[in-house]
C-alpha positions as MATLAB code, in Angstrom:
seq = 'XXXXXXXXXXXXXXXXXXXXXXXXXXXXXXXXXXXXXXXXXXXXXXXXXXXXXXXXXXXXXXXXXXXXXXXXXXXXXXXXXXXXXXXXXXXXXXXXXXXXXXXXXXXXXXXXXXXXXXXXXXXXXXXXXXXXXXXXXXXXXXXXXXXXXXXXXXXXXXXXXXXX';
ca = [
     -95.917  175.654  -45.488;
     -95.045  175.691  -49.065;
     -93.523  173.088  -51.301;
     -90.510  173.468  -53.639;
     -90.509  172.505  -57.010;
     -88.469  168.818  -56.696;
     -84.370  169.449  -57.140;
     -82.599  167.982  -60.199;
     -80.258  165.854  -59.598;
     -76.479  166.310  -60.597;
     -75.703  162.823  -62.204;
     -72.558  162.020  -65.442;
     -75.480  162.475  -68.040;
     -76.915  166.610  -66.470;
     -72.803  166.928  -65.933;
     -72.463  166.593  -70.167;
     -75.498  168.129  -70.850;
     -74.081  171.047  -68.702;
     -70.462  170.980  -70.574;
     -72.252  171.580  -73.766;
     -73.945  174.112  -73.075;
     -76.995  173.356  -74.896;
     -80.871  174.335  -73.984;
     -82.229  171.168  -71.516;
     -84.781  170.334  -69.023;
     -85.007  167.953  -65.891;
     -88.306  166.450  -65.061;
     -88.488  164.652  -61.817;
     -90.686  162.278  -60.657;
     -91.627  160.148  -57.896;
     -90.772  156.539  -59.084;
     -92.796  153.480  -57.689;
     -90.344  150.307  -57.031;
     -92.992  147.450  -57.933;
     -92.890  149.281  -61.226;
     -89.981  147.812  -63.975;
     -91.761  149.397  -67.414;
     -89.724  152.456  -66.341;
     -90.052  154.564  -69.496;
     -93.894  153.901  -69.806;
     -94.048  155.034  -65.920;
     -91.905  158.103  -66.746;
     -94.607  158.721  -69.763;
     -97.212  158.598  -66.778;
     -96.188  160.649  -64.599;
     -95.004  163.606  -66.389;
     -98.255  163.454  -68.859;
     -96.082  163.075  -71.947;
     -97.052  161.638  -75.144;
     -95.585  157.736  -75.139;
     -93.771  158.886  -78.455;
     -91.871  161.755  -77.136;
     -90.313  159.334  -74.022;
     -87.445  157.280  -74.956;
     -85.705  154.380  -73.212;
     -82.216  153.147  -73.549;
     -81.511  149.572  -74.061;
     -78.001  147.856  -74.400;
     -77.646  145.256  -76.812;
     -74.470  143.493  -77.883;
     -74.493  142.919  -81.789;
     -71.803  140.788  -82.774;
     -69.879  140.596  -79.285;
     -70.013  144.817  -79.572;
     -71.646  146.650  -77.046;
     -73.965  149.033  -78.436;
     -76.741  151.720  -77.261;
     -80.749  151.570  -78.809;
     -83.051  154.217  -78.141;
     -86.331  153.661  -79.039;
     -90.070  155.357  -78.057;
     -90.869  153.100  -74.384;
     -94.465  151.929  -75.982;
     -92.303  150.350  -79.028;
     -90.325  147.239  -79.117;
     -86.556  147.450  -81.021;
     -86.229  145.481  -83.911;
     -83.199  143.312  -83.637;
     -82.691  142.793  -86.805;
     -83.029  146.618  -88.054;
     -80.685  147.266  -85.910;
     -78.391  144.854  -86.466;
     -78.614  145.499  -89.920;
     -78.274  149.239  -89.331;
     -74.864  148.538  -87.788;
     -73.958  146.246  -90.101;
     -73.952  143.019  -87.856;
     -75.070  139.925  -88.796;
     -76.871  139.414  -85.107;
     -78.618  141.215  -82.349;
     -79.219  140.397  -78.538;
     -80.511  142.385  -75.513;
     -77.466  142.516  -73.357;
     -77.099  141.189  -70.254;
     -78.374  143.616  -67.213;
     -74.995  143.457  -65.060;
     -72.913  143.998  -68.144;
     -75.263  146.878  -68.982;
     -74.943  148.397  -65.909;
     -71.383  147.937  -65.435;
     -70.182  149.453  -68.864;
     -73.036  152.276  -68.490;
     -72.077  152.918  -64.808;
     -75.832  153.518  -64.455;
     -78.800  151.387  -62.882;
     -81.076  149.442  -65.032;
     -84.428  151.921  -65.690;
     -81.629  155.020  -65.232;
     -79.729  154.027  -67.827;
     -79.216  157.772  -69.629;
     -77.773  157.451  -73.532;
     -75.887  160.395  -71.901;
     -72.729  160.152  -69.721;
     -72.060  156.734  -69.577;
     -68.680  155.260  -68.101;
     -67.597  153.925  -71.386;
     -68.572  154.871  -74.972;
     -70.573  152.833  -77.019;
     -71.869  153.038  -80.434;
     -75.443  154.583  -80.234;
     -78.615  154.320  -82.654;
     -81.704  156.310  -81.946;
     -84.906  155.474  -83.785;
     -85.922  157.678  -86.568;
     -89.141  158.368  -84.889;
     -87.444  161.191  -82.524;
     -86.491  163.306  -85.369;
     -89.810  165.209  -86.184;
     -90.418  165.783  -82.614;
     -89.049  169.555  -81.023;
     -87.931  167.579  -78.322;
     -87.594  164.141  -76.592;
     -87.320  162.882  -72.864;
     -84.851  160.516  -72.341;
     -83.342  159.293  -68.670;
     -81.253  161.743  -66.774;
     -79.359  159.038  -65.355;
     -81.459  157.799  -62.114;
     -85.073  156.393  -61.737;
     -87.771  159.001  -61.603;
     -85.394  161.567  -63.624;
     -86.054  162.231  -67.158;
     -83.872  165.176  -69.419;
     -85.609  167.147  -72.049;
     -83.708  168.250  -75.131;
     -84.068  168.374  -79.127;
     -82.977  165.219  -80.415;
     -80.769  167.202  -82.763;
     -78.974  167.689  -79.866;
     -79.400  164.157  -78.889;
     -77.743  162.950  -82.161;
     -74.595  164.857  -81.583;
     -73.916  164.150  -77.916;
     -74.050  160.824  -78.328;
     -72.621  160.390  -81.660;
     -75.263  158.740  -82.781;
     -76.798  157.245  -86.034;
     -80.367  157.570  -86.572;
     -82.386  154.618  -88.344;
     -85.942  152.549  -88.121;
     -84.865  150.091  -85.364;
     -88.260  149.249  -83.719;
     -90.482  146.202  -85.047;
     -93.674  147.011  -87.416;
];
């Protein structure tokens, strides 16, 4: 009996990767519940350098809803990027509210394909890299792609936003 190679899932963030026709990869993985550092377990399991993984955390600066993503062994700098979108104050948003506005689950939140747009910042520490892993939109599903690419999909800036 042979094994297939695990199926990528169809979720909103493969479905605009898709529409833009731009060179991507799904990595799947088999995602433990007790764990909740989701990126660093996505790292893990698919034997990727902790810089090259990135995790997407919502954070309201000044009542806005806005998008980090930052390396998953870093921690974001609230007042980089507050100061990068020129706010005078940063907060990690509420989970519910995340995952309401996102349309995603918290550890599947994807930069890509959310159900509303939100302003997005990605740390400069993805630009030298060929390419980054970011969610795909569940648990146990990272996407592969240049952060080039990244940048543009999202409409992102780029600036330091994690703490020294």
């Amino acid at each position: 009996m042979s094994r297939s190679a695990p199926r990528i899932p169809a979720t909103p963030a493969t479905r605009v990767l898709d529409s833009a026709r731009i060179t991507w990869s799904g990595h799947v993985y088999t995602h433990d519940p007790a764990v909740t550092a989701y990126g660093l377990e996505a790292a893990t399991a698919l034997d990727v350098p902790m810089d090259r993984v990135f995790k997407t955390l919502m954070v309201t600066a000044d009542d806005e809803l806005l998008v980090a993503v930052i390396p998953v062994a870093e921690r974001l700098d609230l007042g980089a990027l507050a100061s990068a979108v020129s706010a005078k104050r940063a907060a990690l948003a509420d989970r519910a509210l995340a995952e309401r506005r996102t349309g995603y689950v918290a550890g599947g939140i994807s930069p890509l394909g959310q159900k509303h747009s939100h302003r997005t910042v990605i740390d400069a520490s993805a630009e030298p890299h060929p390419t980054v892993f970011v969610s795909g939109g569940r648990r146990g599903f990272d996407v592969e792609l240049s952060p080039a690419d990244l940048v543009v999909l999202t409409n992102a800036s780029v600036s330091a936003i994690t703490a020294p």
